[in-house]
MMTF fields as JSON, N, C-alpha, C and O atoms, coordinates in Angstrom:
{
  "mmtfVersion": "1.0.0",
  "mmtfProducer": "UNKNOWN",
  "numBonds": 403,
  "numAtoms": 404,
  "numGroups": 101,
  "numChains": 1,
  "numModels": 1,
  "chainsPerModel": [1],
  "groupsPerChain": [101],
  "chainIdList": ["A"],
  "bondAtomList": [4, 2, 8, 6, 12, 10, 16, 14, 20, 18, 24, 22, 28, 26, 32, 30, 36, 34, 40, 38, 44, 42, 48, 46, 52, 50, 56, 54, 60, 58, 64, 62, 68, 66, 72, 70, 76, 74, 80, 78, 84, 82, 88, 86, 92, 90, 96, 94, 100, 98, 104, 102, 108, 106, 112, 110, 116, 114, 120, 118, 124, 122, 128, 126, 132, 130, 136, 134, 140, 138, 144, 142, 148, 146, 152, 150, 156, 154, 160, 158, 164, 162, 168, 166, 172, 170, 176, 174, 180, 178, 184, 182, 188, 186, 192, 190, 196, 194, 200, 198, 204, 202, 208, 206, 212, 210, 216, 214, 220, 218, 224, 222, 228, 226, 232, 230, 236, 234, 240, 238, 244, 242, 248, 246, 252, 250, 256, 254, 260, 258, 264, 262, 268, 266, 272, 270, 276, 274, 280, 278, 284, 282, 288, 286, 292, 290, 296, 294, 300, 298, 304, 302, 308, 306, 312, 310, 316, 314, 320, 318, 324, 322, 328, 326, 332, 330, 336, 334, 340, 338, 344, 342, 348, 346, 352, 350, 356, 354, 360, 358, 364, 362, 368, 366, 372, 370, 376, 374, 380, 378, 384, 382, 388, 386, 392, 390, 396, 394, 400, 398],
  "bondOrderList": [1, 1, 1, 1, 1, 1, 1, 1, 1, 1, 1, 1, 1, 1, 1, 1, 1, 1, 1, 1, 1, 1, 1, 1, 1, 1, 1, 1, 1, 1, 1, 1, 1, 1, 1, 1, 1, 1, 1, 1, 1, 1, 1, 1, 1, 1, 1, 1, 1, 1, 1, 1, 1, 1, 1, 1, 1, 1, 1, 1, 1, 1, 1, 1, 1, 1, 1, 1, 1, 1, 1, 1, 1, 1, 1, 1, 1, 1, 1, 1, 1, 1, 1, 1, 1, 1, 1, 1, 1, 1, 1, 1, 1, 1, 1, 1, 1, 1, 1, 1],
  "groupList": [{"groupName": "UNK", "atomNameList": ["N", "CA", "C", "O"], "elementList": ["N", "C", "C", "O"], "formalChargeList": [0, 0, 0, 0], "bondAtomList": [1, 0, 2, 1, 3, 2], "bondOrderList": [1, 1, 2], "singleLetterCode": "X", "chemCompType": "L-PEPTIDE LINKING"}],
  "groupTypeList": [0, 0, 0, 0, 0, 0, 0, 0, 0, 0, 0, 0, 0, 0, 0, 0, 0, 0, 0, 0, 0, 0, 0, 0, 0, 0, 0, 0, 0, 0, 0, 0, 0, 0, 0, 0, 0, 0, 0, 0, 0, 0, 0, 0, 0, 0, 0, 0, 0, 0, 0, 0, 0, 0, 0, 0, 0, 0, 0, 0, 0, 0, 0, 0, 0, 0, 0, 0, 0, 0, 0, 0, 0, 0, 0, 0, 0, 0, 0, 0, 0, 0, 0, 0, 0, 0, 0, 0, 0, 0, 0, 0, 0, 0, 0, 0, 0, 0, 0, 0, 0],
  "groupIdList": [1, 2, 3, 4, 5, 6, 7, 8, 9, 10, 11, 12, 13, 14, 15, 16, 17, 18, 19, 20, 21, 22, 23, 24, 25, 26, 27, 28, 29, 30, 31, 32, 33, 34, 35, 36, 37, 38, 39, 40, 41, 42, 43, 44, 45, 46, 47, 48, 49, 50, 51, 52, 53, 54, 55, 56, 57, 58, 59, 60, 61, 62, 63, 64, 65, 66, 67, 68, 69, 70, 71, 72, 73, 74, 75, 76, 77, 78, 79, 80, 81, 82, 83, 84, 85, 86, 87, 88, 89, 90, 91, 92, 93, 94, 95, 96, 97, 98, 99, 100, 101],
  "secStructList": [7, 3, 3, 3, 3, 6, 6, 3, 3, 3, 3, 3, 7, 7, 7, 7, 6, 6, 7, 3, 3, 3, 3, 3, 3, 1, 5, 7, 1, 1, 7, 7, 2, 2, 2, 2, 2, 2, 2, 2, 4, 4, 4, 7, 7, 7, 3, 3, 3, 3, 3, 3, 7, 1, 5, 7, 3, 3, 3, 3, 3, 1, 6, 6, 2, 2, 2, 2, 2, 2, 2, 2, 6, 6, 7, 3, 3, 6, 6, 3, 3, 7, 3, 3, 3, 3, 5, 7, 6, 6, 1, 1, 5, 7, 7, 2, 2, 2, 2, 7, 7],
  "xCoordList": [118.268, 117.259, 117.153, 117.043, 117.151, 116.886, 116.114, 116.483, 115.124, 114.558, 114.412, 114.675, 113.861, 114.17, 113.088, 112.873, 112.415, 110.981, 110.858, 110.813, 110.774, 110.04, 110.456, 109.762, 112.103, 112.185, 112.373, 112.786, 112.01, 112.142, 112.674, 112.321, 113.823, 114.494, 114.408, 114.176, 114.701, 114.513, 115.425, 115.609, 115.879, 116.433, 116.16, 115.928, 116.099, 115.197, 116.524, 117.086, 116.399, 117.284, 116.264, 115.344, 116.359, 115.614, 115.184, 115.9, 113.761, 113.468, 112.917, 112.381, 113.211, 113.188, 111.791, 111.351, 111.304, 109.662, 109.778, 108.936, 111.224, 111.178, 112.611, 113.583, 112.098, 112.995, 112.07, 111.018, 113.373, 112.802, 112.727, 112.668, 112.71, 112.637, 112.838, 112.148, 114.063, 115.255, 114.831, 114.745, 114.586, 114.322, 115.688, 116.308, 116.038, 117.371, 116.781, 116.43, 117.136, 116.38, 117.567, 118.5, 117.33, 118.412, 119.562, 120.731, 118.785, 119.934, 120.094, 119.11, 121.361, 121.985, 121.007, 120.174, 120.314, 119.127, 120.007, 119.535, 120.967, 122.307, 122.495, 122.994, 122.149, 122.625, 121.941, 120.727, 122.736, 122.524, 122.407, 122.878, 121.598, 121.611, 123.25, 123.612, 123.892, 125.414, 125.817, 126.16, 125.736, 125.825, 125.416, 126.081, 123.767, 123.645, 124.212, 124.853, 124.122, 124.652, 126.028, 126.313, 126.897, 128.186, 128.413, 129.2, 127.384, 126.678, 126.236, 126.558, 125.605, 125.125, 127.057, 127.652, 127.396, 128.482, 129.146, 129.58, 129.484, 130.419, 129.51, 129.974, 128.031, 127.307, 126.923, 125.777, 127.348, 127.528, 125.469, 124.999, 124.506, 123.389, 123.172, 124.101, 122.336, 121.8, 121.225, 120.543, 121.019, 119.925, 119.161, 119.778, 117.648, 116.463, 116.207, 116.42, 115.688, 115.665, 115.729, 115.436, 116.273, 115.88, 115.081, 114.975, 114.359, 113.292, 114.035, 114.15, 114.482, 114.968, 114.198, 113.864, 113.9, 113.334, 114.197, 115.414, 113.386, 114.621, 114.302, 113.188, 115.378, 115.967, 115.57, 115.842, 115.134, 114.772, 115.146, 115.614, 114.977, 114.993, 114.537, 114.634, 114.022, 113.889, 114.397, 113.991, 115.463, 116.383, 115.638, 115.553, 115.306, 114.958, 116.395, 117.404, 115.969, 117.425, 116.642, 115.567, 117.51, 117.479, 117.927, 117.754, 118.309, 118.979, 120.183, 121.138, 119.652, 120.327, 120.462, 121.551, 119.403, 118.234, 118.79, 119.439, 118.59, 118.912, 120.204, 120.413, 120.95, 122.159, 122.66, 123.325, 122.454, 122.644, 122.201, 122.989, 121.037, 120.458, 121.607, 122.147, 121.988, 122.99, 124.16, 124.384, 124.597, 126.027, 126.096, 126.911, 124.638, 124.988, 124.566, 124.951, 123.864, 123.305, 123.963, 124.155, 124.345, 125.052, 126.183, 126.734, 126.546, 127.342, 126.702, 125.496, 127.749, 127.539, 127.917, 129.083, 126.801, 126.705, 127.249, 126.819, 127.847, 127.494, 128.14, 128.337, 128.468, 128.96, 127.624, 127.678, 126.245, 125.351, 125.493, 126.157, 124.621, 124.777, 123.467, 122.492, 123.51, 121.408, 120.42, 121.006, 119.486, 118.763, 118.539, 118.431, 118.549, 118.121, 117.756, 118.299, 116.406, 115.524, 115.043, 115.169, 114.557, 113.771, 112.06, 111.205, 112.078, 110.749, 109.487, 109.671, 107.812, 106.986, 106.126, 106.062, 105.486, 105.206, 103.88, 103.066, 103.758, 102.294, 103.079, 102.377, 104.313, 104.934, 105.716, 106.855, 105.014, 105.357, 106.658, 106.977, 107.511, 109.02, 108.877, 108.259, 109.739, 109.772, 110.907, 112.094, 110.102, 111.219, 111.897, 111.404, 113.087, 114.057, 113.276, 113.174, 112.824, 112.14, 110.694, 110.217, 110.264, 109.464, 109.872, 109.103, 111.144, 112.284, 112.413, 112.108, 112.86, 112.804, 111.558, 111.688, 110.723, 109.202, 109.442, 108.573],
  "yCoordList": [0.039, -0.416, -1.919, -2.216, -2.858, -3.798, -4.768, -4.648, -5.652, -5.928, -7.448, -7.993, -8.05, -9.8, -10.309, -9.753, -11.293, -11.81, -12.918, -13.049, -14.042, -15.177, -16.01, -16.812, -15.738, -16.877, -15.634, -15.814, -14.55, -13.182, -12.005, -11.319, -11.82, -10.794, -10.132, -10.565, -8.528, -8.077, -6.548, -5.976, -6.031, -4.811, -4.056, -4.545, -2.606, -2.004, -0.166, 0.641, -0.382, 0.96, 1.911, 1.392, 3.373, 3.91, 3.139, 2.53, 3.123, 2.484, 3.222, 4.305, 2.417, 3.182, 2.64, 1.491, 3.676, 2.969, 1.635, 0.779, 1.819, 1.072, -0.473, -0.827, -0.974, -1.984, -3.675, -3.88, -4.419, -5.781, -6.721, -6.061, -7.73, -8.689, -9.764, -10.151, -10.593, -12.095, -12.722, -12.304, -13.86, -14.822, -15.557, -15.821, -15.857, -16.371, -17.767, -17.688, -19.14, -19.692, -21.083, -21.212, -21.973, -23.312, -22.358, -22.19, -21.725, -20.99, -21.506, -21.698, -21.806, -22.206, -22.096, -21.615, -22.264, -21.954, -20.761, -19.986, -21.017, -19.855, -18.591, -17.644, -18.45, -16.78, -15.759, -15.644, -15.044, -13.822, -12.881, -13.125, -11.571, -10.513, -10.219, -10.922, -9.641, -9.669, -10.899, -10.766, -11.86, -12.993, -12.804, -12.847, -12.514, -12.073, -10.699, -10.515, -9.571, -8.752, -8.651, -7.793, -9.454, -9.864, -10.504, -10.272, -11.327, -12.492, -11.488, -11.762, -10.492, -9.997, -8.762, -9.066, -8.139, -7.238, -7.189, -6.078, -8.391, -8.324, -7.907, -7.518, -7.978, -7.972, -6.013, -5.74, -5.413, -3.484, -3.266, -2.131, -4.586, -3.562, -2.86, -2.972, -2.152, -1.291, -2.121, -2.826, -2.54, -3.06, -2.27, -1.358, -2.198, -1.638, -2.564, -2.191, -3.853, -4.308, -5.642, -6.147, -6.332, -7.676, -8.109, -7.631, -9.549, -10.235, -11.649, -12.468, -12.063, -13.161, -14.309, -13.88, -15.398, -16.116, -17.665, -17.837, -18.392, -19.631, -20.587, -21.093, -20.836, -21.26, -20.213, -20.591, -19.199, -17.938, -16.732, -16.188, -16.087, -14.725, -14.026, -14.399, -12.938, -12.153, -10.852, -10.084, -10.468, -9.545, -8.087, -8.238, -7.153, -6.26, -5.309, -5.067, -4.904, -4.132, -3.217, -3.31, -2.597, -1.406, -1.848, -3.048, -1.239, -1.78, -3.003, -2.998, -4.008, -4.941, -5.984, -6.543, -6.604, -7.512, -8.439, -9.325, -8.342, -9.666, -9.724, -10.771, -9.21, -9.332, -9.795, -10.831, -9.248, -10.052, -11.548, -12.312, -12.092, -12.945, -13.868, -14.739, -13.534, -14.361, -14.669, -15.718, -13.75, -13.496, -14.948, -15.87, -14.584, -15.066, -17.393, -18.384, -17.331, -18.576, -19.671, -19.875, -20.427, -21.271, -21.394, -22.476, -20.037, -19.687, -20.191, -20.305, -20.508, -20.844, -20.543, -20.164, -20.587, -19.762, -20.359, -21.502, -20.057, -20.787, -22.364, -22.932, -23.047, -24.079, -24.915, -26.143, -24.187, -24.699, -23.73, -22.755, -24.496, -23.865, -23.324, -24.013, -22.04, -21.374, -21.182, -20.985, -21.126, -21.32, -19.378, -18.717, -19.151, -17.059, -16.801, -16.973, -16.186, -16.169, -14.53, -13.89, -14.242, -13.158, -13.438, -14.295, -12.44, -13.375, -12.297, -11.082, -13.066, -11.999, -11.348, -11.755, -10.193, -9.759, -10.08, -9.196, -11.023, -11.715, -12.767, -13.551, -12.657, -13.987, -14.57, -14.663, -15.356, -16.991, -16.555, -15.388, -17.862, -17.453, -17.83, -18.774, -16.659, -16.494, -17.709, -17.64, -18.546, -19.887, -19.487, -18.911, -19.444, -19.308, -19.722, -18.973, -20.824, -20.935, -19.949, -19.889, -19.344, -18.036, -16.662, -15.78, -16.444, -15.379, -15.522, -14.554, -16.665, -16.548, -16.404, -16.322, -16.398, -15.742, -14.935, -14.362],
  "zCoordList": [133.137, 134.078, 133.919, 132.73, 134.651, 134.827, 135.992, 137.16, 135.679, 136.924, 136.542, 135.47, 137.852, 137.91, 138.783, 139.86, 138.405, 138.897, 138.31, 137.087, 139.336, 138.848, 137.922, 137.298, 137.787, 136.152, 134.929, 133.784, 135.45, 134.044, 134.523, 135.482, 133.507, 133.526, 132.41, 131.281, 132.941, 131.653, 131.58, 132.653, 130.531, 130.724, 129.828, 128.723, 130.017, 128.894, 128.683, 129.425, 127.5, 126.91, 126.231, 125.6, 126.314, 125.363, 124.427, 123.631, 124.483, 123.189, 121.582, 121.344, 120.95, 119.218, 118.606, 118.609, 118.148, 117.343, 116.317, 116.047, 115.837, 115.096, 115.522, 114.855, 116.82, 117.228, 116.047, 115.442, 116.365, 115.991, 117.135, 118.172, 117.317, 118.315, 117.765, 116.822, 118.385, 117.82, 119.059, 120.213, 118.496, 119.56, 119.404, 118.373, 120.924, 120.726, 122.453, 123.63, 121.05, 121.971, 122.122, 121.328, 123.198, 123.31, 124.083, 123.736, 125.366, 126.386, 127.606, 128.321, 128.02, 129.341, 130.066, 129.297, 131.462, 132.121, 133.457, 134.289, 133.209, 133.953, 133.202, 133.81, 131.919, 131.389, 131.675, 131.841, 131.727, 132.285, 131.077, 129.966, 131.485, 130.616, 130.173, 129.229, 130.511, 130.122, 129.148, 127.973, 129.703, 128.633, 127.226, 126.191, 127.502, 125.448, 125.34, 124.305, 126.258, 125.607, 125.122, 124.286, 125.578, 125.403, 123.776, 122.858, 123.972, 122.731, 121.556, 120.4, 121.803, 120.698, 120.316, 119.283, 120.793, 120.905, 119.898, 119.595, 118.983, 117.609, 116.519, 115.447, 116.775, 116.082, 116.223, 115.865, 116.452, 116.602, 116.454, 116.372, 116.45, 116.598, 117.611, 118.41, 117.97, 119.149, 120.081, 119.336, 121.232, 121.85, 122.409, 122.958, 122.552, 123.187, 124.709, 125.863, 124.22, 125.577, 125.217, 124.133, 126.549, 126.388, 127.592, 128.721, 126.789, 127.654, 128.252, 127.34, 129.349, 129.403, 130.25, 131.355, 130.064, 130.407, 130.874, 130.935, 131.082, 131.151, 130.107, 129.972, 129.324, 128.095, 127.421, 126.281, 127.31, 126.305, 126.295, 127.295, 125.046, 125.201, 123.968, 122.798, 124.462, 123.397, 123.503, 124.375, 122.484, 122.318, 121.222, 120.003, 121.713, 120.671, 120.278, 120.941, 118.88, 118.729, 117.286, 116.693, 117.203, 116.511, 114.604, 114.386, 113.669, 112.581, 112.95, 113.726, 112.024, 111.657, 112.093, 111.963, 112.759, 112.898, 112.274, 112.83, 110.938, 110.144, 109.797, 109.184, 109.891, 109.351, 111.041, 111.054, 112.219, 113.591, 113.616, 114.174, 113.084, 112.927, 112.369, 113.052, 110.796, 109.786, 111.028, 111.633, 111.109, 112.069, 113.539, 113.584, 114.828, 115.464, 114.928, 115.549, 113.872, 113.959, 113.537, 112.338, 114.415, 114.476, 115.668, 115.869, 116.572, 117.547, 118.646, 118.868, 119.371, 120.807, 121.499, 121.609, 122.567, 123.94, 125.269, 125.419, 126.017, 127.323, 127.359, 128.434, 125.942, 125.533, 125.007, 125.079, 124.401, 123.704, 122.136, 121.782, 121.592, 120.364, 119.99, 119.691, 120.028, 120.165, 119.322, 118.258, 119.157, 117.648, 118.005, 119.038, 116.974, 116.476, 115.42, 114.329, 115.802, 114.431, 114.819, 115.863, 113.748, 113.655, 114.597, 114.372, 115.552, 115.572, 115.274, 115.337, 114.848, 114.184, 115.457, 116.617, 114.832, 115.845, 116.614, 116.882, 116.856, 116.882, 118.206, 118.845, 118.423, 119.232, 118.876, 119.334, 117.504, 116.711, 116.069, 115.841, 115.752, 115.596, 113.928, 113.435, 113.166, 111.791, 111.003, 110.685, 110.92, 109.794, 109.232, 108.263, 109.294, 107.705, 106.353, 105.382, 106.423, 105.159, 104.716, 103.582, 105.743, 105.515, 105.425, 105.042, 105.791, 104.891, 103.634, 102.937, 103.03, 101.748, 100.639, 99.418, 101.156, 100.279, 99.708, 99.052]
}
């Protein structure tokens, strides 16, 4: 399922009680859902849904979150290079330096 409004797209898969949400941010203002899902693909997590916005997104997925996280950061997209963080569930995006606590 996917739908498109205003600047937001979004696509939604069965979802799992226990998804995370990666903010995957510094995006082409051109990508498309396919694009991250393409983007996320080497990375074998599950996706639930994504939220896409312009320059943004938020990607929920199933196990392995952080180990997707390690994997995509530093890769580039589109011919930018994207910032991907874990993000908390309150919104606010989780620092690397607040992982290591």
């Amino acid at each position: 399922v996917s739908t498109q409004s205003t600047g937001f797209t979004s696509t939604a898969f069965p979802m799992s009680r226990h998804s995370v949400s990666i903010f995957v941010g510094n995006l082409d203002l051109n990508t498309r859902l396919s694009d991250l899902e393409d983007f996320f693909e080497p990375t074998n997590v599950k996706i639930d849904r994504v939220e896409l916005k312009n320059g943004f997104a938020f990607v929920f997925v199933q196990d392995g979150a952080e180990e997707a996280v390690r994997y995509l950061t530093g890769r580039r997209l589109a011919g930018k290079e994207v910032r991907v963080e874990i993000a908390r569930g309150d919104g606010r995006i989780k620092r690397r330096e607040e992982k290591k606590k």
